[in-house]
LUMFI-816986 format. One record per atom (N, C-alpha, C): x, z, y; residue in three letters. Coordinates in steps of 0.001 Angstrom, whole numbers, padded with zeros to 6 digits, always signed. Layout:
% residues N
XZYala ...
This chain:
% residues 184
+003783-000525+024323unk +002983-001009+023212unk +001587-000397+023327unk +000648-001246+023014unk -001073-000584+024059unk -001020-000479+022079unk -002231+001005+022031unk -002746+001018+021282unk -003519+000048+020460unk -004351-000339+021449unk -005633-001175+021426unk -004823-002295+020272unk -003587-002944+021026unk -002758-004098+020170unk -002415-003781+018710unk -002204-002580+018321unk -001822-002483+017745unk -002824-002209+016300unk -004119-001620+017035unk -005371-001907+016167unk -005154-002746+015662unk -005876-003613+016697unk -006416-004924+016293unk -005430-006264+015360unk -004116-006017+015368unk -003048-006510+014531unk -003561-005861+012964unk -003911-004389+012879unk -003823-003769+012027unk -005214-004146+011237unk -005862-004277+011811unk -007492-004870+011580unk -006815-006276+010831unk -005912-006877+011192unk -005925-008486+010197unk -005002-008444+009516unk -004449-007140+008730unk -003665-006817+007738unk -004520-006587+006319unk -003961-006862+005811unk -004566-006621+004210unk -004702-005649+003596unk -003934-004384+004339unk -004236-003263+003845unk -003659-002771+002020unk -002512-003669+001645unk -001890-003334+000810unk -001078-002708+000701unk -000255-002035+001685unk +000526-000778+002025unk +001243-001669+000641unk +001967-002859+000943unk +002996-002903-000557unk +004621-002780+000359unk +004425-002752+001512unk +005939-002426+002425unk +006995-003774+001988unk +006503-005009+001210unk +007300-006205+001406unk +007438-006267+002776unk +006851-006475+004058unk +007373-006972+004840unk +008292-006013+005551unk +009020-005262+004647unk +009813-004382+005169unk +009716-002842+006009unk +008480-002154+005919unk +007738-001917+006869unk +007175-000399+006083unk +007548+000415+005862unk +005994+001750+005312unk +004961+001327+004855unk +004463+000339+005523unk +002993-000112+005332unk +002380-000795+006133unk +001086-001056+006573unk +000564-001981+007343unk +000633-001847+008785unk +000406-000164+008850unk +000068+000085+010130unk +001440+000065+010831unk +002991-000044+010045unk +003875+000434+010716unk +004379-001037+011216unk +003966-002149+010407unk +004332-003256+010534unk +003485-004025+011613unk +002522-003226+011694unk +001522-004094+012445unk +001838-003315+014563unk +002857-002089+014393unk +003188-001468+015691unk +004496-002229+015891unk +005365-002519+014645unk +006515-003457+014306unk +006322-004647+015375unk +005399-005189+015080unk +004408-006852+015659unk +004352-006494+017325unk +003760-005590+017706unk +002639-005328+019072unk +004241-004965+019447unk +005267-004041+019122unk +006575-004214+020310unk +007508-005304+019766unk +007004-006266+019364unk +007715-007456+019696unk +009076-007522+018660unk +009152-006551+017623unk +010193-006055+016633unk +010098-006892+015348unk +008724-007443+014922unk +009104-007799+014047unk +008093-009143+014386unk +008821-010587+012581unk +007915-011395+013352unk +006374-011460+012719unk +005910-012418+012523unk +004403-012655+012187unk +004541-012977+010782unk +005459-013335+010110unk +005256-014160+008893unk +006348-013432+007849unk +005798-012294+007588unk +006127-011186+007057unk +005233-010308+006229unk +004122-011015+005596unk +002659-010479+005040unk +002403-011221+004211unk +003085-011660+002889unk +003003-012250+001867unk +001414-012175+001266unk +000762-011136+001160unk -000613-010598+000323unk -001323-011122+001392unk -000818-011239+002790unk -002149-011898+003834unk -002148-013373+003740unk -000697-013611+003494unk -001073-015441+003726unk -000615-016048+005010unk -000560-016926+004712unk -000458-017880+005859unk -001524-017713+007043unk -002924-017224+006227unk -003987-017249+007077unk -004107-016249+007570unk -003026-015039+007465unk -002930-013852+008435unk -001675-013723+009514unk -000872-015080+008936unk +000633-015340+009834unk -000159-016123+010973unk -001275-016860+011036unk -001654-018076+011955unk -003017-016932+012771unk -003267-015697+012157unk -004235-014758+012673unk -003341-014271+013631unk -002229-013635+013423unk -001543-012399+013882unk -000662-013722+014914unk -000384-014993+014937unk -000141-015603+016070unk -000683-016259+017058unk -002095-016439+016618unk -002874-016282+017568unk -003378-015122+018353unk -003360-013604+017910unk -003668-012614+018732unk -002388-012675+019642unk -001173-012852+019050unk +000043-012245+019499unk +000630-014013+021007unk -000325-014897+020601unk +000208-015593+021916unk +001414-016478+021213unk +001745-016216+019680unk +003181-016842+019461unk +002839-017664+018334unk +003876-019205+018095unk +003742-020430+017419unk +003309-020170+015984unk +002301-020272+015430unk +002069-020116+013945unk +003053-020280+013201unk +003651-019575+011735unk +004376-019780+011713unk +003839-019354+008897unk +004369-020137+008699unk +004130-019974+006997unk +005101-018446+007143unk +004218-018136+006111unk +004680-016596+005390unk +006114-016988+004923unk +007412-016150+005049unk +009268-016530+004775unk +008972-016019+003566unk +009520-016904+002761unk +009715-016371+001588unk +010427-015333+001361unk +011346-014895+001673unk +012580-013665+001867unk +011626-012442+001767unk +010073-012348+002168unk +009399-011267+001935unk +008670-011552+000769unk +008720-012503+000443unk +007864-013288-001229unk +006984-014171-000975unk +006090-014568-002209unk +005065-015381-001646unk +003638-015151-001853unk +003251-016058-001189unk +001463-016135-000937unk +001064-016167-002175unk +000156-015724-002971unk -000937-016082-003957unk -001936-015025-004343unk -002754-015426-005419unk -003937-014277-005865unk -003835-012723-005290unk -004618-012372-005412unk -004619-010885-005520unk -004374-010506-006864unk -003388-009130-006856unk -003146-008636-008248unk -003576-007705-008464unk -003434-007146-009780unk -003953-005737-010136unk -003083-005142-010996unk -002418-003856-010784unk -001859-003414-012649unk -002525-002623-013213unk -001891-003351-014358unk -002416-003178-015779unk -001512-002006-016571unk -002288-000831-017544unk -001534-000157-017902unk -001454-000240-019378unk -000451-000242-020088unk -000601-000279-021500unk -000832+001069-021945unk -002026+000972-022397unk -002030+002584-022430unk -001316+002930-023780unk -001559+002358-024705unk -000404+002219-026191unk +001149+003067-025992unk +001258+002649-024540unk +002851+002962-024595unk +002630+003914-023241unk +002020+004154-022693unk +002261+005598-021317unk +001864+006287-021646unk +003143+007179-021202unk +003697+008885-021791unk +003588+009721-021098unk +002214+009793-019954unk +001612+010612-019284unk +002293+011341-018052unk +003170+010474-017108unk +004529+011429-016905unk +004189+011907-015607unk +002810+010782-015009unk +002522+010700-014087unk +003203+010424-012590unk +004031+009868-012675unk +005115+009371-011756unk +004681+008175-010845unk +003532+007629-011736unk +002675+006617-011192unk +001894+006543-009812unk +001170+008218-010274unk -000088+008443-009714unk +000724+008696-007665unk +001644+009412-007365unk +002320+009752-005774unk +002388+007992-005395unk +002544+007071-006321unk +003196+006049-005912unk +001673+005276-005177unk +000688+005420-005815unk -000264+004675-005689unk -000580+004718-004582unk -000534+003848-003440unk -001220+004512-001893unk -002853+004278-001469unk -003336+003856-002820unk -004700+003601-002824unk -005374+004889-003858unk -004420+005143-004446unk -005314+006356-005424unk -006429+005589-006741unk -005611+004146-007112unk -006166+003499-008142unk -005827+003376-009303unk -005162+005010-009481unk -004741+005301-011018unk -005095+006530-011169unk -005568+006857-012011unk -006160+007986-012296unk -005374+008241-013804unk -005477+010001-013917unk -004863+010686-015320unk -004135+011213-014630unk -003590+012469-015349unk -003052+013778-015583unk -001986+013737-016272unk -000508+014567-015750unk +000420+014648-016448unk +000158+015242-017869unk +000461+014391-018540unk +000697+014557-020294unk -000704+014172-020696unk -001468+012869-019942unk -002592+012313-020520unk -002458+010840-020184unk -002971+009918-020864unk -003033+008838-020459unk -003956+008154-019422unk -002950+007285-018725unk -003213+007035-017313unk -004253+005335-016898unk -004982+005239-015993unk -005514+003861-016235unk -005782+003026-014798unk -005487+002282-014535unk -006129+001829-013114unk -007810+001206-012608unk -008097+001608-011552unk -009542+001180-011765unk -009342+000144-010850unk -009660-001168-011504unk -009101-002834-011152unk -009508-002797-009588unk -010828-002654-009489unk -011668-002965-008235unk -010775-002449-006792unk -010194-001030-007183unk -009422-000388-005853unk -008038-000469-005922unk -007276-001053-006668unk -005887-001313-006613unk -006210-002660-005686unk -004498-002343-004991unk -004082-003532-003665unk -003290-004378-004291unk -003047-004103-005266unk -001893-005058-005754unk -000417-004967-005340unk -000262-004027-004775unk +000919-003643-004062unk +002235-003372-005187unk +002457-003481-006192unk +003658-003095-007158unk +004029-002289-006790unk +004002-001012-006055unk +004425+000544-006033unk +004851+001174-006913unk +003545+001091-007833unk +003376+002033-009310unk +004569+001633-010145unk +005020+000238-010222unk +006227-000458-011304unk +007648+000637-011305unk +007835+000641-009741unk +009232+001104-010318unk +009296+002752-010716unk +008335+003807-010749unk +008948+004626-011461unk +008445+005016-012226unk +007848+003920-013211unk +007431+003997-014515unk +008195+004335-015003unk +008856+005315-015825unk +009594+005275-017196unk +009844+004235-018368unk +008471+003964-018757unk +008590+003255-019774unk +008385+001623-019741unk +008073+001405-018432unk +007631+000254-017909unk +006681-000550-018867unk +005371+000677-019120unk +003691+000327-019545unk +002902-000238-018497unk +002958-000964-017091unk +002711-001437-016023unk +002827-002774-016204unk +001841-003482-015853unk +002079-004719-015476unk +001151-005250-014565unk +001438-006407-013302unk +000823-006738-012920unk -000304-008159-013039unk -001010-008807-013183unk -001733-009776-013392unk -002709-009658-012030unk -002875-011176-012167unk -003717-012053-011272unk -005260-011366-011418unk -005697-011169-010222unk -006960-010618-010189unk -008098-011975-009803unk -007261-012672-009379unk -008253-013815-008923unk -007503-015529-009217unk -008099-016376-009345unk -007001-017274-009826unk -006483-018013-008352unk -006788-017762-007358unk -006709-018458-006069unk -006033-017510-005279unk -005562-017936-003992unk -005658-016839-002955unk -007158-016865-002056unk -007444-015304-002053unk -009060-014979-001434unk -009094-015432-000076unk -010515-015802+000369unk -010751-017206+001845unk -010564-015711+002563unk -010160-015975+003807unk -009747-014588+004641unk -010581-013615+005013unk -011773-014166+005148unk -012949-013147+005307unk -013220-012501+004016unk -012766-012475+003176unk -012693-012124+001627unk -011684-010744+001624unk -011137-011124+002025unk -009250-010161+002391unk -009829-009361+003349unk -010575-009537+004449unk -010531-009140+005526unk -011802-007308+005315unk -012957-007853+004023unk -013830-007222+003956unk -012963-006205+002811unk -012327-006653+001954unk -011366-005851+001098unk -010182-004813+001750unk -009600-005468+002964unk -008924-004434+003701unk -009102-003263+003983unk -011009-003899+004518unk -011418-002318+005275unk -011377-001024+003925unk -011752-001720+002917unk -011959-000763+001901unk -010694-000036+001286unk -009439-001259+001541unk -007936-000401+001201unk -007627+000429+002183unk -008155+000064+003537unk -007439+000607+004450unk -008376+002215+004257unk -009685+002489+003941unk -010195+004048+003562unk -009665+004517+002532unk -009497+003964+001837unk -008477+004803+000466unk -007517+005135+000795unk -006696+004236+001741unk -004844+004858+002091unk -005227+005932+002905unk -006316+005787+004154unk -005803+006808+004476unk -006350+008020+004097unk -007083+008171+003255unk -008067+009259+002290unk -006792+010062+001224unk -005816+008533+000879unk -004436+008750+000198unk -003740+009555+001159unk -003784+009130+002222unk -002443+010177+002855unk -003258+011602+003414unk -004433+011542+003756unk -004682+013289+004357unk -004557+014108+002706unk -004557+013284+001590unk -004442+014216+000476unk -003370+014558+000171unk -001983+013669+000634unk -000981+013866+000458unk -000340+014868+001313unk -000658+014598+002423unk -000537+015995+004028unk -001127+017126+003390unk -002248+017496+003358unk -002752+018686+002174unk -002260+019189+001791unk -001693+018613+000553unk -000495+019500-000426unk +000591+019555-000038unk +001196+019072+000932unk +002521+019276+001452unk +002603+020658+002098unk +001201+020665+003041unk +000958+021863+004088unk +000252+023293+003210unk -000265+022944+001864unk -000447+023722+001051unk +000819+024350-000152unk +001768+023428-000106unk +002702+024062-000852unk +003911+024689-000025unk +004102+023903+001400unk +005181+024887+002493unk +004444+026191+002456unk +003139+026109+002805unk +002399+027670+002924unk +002806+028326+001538unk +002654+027827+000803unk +003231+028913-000683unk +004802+028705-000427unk +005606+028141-000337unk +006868+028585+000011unk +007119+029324+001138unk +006567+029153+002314unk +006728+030139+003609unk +006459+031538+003068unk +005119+031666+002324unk +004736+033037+001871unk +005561+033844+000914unk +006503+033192+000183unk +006948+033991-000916unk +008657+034235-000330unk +008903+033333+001045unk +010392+033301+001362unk +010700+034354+002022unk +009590+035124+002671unk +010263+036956+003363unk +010728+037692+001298unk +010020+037673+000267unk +010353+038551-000834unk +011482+037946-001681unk +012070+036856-001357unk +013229+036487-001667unk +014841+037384-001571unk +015306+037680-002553unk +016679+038507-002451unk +016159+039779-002101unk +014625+040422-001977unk +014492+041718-001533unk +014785+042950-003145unk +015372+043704-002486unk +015310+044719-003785unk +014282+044849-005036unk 
């Protein structure tokens, strides 16, 4: 599997890290594609017009987005009722764009413009104050998607070195305190 392929697949992803097509996220689905593992029409948020992208790079028969991964339409956004969220913040790990902001035991809000629409945040709402709505009444012309990607695709991964961070910042506080464990 050449790197290079696996870019450039990743370049005509949408960058919604929503893992419908079965996948972690874009980039895993898009290495999925380049070894021949998974097929093209598995990118519901890209469309048809990223199933007929990704089969033309890939050499293979165009093919409509399967419903079995959902379907094509608008871009979404969620919405938070803030009336009813109970600050629990369960939201905020889920987000792989980092388009919810607030603090455990404060109320939480999404900023429309940088959410992917990905439904992440839904399931471990508590109170299910989440909802999603149509951000656009159409699905966006692909060069539309394509200029929006680049911008999901800097947030995820801005999302994950922050998430690596604290992982490698809290083993270091557990490594450090595990020699004074059980000591007299």
């Amino acid at each position: 599997m050449s790197a290079a392929l696996v870019d450039r697949l990743d370049q005509l992803l949408p960058q919604t890290q929503c893992t419908r097509c079965g996948y972690a996220g874009c980039r895993p689905y898009a290495e999925a594609l380049a070894a021949g593992a998974a097929g093209i029409d598995q990118c519901p948020p890209g469309g048809d017009a990223t199933a007929a992208a990704l089969a033309a790079l890939l050499g293979r028969a165009p093919q409509p987005v399967n419903p079995a991964y959902g379907a094509e339409g608008p871009p979404r956004v969620a919405v938070i009722d803030e009336a009813v969220c109970i600050g629990c913040a369960k939201c905020l790990p889920a987000c792989p764009v980092d388009a919810i902001v607030g603090a455990r035991r404060q109320l939480h809000t999404v900023i429309a413009a940088e959410c992917s629409g990905c439904d992440l945040c839904l399931p471990p709402c508590p109170v299910d104050c989440i909802t999603m709505v149509d951000a656009a009444p159409v699905p966006l012309p692909l060069a539309t998607l394509r200029a929006r990607a680049g911008r999901l695709r800097s947030r995820f991964l801005a999302h994950e070195a922050r998430a690596a961070a604290r992982a490698a910042e809290r083993a270091a506080r557990l490594g450090a305190r595990a020699p004074g464990r059980g000591a007299p």
